[in-house]
C-alpha positions in Angstrom: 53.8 139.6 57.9 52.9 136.6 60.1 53.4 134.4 57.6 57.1 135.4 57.1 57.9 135.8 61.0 56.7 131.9 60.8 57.8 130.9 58.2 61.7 132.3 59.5 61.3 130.7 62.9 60.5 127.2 61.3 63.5 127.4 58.9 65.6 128.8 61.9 64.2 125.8 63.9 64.9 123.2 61.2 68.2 124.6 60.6 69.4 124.5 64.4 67.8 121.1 64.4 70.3 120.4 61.6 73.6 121.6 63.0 72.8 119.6 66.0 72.0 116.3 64.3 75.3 116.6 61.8 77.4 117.9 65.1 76.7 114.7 67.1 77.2 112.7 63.9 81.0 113.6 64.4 81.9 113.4 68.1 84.3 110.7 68.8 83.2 108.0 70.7 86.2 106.3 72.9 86.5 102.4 73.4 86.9 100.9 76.4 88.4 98.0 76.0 91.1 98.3 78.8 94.0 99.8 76.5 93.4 103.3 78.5 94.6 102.1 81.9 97.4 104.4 83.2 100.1 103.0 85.3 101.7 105.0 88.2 105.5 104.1 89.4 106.6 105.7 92.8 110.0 105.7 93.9 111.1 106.8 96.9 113.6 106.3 99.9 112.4 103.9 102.7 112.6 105.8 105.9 113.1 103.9 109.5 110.7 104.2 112.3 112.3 107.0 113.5 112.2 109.1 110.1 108.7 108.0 110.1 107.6 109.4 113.4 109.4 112.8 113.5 108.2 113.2 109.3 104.1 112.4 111.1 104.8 115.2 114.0 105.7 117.7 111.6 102.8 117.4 108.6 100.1 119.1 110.3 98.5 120.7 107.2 96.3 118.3 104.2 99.2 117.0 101.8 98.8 117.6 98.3 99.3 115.1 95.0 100.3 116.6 92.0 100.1 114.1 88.8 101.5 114.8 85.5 102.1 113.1 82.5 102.6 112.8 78.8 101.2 111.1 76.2 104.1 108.2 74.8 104.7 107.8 70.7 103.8 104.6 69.7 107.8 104.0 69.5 108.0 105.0 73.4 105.4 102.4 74.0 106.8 99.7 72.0 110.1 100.0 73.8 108.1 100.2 77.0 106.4 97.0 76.4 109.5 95.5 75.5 111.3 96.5 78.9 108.1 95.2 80.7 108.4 91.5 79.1 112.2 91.5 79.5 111.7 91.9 83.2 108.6 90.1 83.5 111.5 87.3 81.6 113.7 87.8 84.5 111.5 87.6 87.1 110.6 84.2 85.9 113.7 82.7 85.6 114.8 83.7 88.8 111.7 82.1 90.3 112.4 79.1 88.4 116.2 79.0 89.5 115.1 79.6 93.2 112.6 76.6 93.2 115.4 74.8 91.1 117.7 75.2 94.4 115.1 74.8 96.7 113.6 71.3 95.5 
């Protein structure tokens, strides 16, 4: 009878043992290699001083950010990417037509 009870609470031993080892075989393991950084774009009305004083008098109470977001196609990020470079292109060549005038 002992021989059975131990012999059971090896194999159940070895066999949890097991589960574990092949589980953490298959966990994914994520890269960091900067891809992953999100990007946040606010847009809002600028106030005057005014708007900003009597807006300060009347939040009394902690102010709360709510986040959300979705997860892009790889479509969505290509013609993201794509926006990004044509205005990074703009940018430049009004810098470069500003120092044109200037110099």
């Amino acid at each position: 009878m002992k021989n059975t009870f131990k012999n059971s609470l090896i194999l159940s031993t070895a066999l949890f043992a097991g589960v574990l080892a092949i589980g953490s075989a298959f966990q994914q393991v994520k890269a960091e290699d900067g891809s992953d950084i999100p990007s946040v774009t606010i847009v809002a009305k600028r106030l005057n001083a005014e708007q900003k004083l009597a807006y300060d008098e009347t939040q009394t109470a902690m102010q709360t950010v709510l986040v959300s977001a979705k997860r892009l196609s790889p479509e969505q990020k290509m013609a993201m990417d794509k926006e990004d470079q044509f205005e990074r292109q703009q940018v430049a060549e009004r810098e470069l037509a500003r120092k044109h005038v200037q110099g």
